[in-house]
RONU-22635 format. One record per residue: residue number from 1; residue in three letters; chain; x, y, z of N, C-alpha, C in turn. Coordinates in nm, 2 decimals, always signed. Example, Ala and Ser with C-alpha at 12.3 -4.5 7.8 and 13.67 -1.06 7.14 Angstrom:
<atom 1 ala A <+1.32 -0.57 +0.78> <+1.23 -0.45 +0.78> <+1.32 -0.33 +0.78>>
<atom 2 ser A <+1.28 -0.22 +0.71> <+1.37 -0.11 +0.71> <+1.29 +0.00 +0.79>>
//
This chain:
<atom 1 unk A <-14.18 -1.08 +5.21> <-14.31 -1.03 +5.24> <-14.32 -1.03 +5.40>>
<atom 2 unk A <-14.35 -0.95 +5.44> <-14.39 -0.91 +5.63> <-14.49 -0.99 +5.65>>
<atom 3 unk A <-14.49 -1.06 +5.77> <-14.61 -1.08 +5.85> <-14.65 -1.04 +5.88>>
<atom 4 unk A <-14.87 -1.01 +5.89> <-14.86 -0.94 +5.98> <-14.97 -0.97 +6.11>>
<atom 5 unk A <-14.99 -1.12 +6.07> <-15.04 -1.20 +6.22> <-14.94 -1.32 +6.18>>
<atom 6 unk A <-14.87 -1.34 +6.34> <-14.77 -1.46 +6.35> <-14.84 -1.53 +6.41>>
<atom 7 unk A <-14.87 -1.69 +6.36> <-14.98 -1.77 +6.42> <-14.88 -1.90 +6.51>>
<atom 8 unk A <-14.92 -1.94 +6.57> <-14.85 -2.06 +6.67> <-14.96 -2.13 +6.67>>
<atom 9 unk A <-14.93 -2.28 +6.64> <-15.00 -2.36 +6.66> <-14.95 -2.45 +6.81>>
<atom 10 unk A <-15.08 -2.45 +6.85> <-15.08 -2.54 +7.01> <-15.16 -2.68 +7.02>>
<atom 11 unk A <-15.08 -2.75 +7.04> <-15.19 -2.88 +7.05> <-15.26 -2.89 +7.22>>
<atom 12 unk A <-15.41 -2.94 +7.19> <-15.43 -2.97 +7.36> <-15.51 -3.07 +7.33>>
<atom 13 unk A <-15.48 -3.11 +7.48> <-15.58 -3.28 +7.44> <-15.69 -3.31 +7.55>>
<atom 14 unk A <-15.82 -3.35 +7.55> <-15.90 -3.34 +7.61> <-15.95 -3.49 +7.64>>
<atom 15 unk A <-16.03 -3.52 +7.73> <-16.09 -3.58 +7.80> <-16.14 -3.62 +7.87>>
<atom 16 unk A <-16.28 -3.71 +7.90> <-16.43 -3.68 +7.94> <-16.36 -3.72 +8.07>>
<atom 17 unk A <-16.27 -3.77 +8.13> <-16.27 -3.75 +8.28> <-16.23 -3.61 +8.33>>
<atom 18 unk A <-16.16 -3.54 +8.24> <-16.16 -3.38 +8.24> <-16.32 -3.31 +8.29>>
<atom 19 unk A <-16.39 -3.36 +8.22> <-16.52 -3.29 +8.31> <-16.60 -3.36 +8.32>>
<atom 20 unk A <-16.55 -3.50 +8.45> <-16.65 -3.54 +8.51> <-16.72 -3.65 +8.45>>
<atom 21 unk A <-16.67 -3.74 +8.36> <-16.77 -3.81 +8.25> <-16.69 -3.89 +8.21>>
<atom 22 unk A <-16.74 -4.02 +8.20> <-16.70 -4.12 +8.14> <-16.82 -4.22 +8.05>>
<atom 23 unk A <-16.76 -4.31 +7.99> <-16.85 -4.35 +7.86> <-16.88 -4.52 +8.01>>
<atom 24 unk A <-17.07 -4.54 +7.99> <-17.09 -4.61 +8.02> <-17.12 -4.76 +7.97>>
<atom 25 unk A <-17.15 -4.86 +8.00> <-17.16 -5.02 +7.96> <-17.23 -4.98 +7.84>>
<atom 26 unk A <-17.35 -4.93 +7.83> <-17.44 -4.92 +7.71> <-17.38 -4.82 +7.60>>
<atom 27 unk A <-17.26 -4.76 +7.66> <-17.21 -4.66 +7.55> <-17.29 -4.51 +7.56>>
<atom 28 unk A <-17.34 -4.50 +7.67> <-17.41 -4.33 +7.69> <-17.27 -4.28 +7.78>>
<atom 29 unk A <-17.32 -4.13 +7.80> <-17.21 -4.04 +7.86> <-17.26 -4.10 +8.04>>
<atom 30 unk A <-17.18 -4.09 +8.09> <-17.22 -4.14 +8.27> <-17.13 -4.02 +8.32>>
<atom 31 unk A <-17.17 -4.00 +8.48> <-17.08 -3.90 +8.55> <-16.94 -4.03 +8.65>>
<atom 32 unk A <-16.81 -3.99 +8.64> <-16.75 -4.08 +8.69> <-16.80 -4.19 +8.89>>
<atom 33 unk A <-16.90 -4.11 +8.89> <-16.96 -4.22 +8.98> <-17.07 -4.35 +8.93>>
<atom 34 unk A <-17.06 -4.32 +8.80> <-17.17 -4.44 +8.78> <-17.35 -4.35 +8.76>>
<atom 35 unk A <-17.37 -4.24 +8.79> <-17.52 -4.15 +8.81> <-17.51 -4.13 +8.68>>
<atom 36 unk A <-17.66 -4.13 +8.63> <-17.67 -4.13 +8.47> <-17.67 -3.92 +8.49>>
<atom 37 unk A <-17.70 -3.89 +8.34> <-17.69 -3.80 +8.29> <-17.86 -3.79 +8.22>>
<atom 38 unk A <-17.94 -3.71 +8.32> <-18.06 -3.74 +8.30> <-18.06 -3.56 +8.21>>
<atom 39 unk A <-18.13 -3.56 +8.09> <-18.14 -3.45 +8.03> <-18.32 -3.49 +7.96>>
<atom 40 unk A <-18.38 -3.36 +7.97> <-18.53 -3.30 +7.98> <-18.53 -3.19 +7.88>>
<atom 41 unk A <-18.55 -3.28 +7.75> <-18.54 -3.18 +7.59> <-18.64 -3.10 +7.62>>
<atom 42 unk A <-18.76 -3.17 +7.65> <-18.89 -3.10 +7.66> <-18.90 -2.97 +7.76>>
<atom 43 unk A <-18.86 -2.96 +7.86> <-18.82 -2.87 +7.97> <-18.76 -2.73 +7.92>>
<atom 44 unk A <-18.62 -2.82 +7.84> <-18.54 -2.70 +7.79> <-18.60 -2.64 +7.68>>
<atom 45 unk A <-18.69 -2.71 +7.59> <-18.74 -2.62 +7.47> <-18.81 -2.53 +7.53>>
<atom 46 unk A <-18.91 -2.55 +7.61> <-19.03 -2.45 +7.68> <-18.96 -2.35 +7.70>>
<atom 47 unk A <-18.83 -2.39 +7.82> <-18.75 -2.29 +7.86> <-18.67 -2.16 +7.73>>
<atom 48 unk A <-18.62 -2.24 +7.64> <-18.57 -2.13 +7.55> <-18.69 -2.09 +7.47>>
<atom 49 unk A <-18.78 -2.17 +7.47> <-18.91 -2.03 +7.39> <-18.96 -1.92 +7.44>>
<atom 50 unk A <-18.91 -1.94 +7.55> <-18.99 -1.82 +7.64> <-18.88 -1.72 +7.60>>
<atom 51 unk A <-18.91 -1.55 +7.64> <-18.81 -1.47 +7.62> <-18.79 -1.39 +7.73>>
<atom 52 unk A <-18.65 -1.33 +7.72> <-18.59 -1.30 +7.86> <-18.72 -1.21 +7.93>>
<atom 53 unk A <-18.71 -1.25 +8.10> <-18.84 -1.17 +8.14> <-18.96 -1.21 +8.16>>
<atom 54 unk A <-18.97 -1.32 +8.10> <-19.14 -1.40 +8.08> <-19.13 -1.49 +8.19>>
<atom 55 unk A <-19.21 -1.54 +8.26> <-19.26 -1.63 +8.36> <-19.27 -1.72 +8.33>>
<atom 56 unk A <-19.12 -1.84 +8.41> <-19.12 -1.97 +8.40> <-19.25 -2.07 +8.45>>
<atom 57 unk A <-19.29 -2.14 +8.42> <-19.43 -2.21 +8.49> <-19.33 -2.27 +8.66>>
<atom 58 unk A <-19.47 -2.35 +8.69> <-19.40 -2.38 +8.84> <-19.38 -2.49 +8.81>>
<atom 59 unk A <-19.28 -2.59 +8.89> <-19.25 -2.69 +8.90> <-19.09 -2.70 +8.94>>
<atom 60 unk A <-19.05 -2.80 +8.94> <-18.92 -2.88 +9.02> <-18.80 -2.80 +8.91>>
<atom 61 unk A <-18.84 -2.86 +8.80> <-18.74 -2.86 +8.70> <-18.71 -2.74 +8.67>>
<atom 62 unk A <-18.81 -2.63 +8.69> <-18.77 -2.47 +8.61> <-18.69 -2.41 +8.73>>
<atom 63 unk A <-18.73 -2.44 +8.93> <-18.68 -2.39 +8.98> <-18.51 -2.32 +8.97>>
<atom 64 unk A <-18.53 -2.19 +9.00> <-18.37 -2.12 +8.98> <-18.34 -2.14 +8.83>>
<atom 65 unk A <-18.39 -2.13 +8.72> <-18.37 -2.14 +8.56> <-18.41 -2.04 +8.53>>
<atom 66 unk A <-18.33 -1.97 +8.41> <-18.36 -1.81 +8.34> <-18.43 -1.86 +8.21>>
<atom 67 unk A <-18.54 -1.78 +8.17> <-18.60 -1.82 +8.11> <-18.54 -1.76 +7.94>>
<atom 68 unk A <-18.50 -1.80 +7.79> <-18.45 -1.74 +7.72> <-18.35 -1.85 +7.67>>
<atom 69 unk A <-18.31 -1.85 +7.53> <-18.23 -1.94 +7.50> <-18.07 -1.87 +7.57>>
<atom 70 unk A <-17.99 -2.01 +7.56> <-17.85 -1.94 +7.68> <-17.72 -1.89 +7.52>>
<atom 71 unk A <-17.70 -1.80 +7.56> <-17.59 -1.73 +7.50> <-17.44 -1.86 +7.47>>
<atom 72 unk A <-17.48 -1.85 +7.32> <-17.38 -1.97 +7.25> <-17.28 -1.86 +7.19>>
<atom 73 unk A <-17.11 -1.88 +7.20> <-17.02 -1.86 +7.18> <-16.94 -1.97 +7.07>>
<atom 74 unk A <-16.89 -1.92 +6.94> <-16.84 -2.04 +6.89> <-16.69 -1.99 +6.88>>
<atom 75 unk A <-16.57 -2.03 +6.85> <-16.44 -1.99 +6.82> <-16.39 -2.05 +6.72>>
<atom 76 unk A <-16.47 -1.97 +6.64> <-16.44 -1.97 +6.46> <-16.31 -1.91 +6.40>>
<atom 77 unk A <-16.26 -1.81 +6.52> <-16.19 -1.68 +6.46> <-16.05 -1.76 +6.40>>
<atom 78 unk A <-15.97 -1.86 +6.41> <-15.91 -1.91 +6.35> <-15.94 -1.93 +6.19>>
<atom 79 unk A <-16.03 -1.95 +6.18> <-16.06 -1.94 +6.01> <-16.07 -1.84 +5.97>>
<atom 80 unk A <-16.11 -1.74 +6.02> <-16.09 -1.63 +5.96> <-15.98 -1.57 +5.89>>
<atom 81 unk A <-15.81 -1.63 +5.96> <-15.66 -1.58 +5.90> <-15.65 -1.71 +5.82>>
<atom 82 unk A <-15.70 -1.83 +5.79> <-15.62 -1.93 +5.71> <-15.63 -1.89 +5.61>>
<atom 83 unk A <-15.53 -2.00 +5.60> <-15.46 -1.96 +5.46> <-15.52 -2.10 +5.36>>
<atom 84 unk A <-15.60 -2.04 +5.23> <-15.67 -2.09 +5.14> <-15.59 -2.18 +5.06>>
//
């Protein structure tokens, strides 16, 4: 029988000092200087409810931010040829 996608498997191996991050005392994500990793759910929901084009409110945190949820990319396409 012909092939007719030849698949190669690659292993890679990854690691939070790879981007910048290391696991702190309490067990949260830290940046490798020790600065926490401050994240603002509330900020970002407002932000992706709005839709592209709509007027960010004023403040510190929206400054230079597109208003709209951000374009998520997944890389499924490997399941797509496996083999059942």
């Amino acid at each position: 029988m012909k092939e007719y996608f030849a698949s190669k498997t690659v292993d890679v191996t990854q690691s939070l000092s790879d981007f910048g991050l290391k696991l702190g005392d309490d067990g949260k994500l830290v940046r490798l200087d020790g600065s926490r990793i401050k994240t603002n759910a509330a900020f970002k929901e407002w932000i992706y409810k709005l839709k592209a084009g709509e007027r960010l409110p004023r403040g510190r945190y929206f400054k230079n931010k597109r208003p709209g949820k951000p374009l998520m990319i997944q890389d499924e396409f490997h399941s797509l040829f496996s083999s059942k």
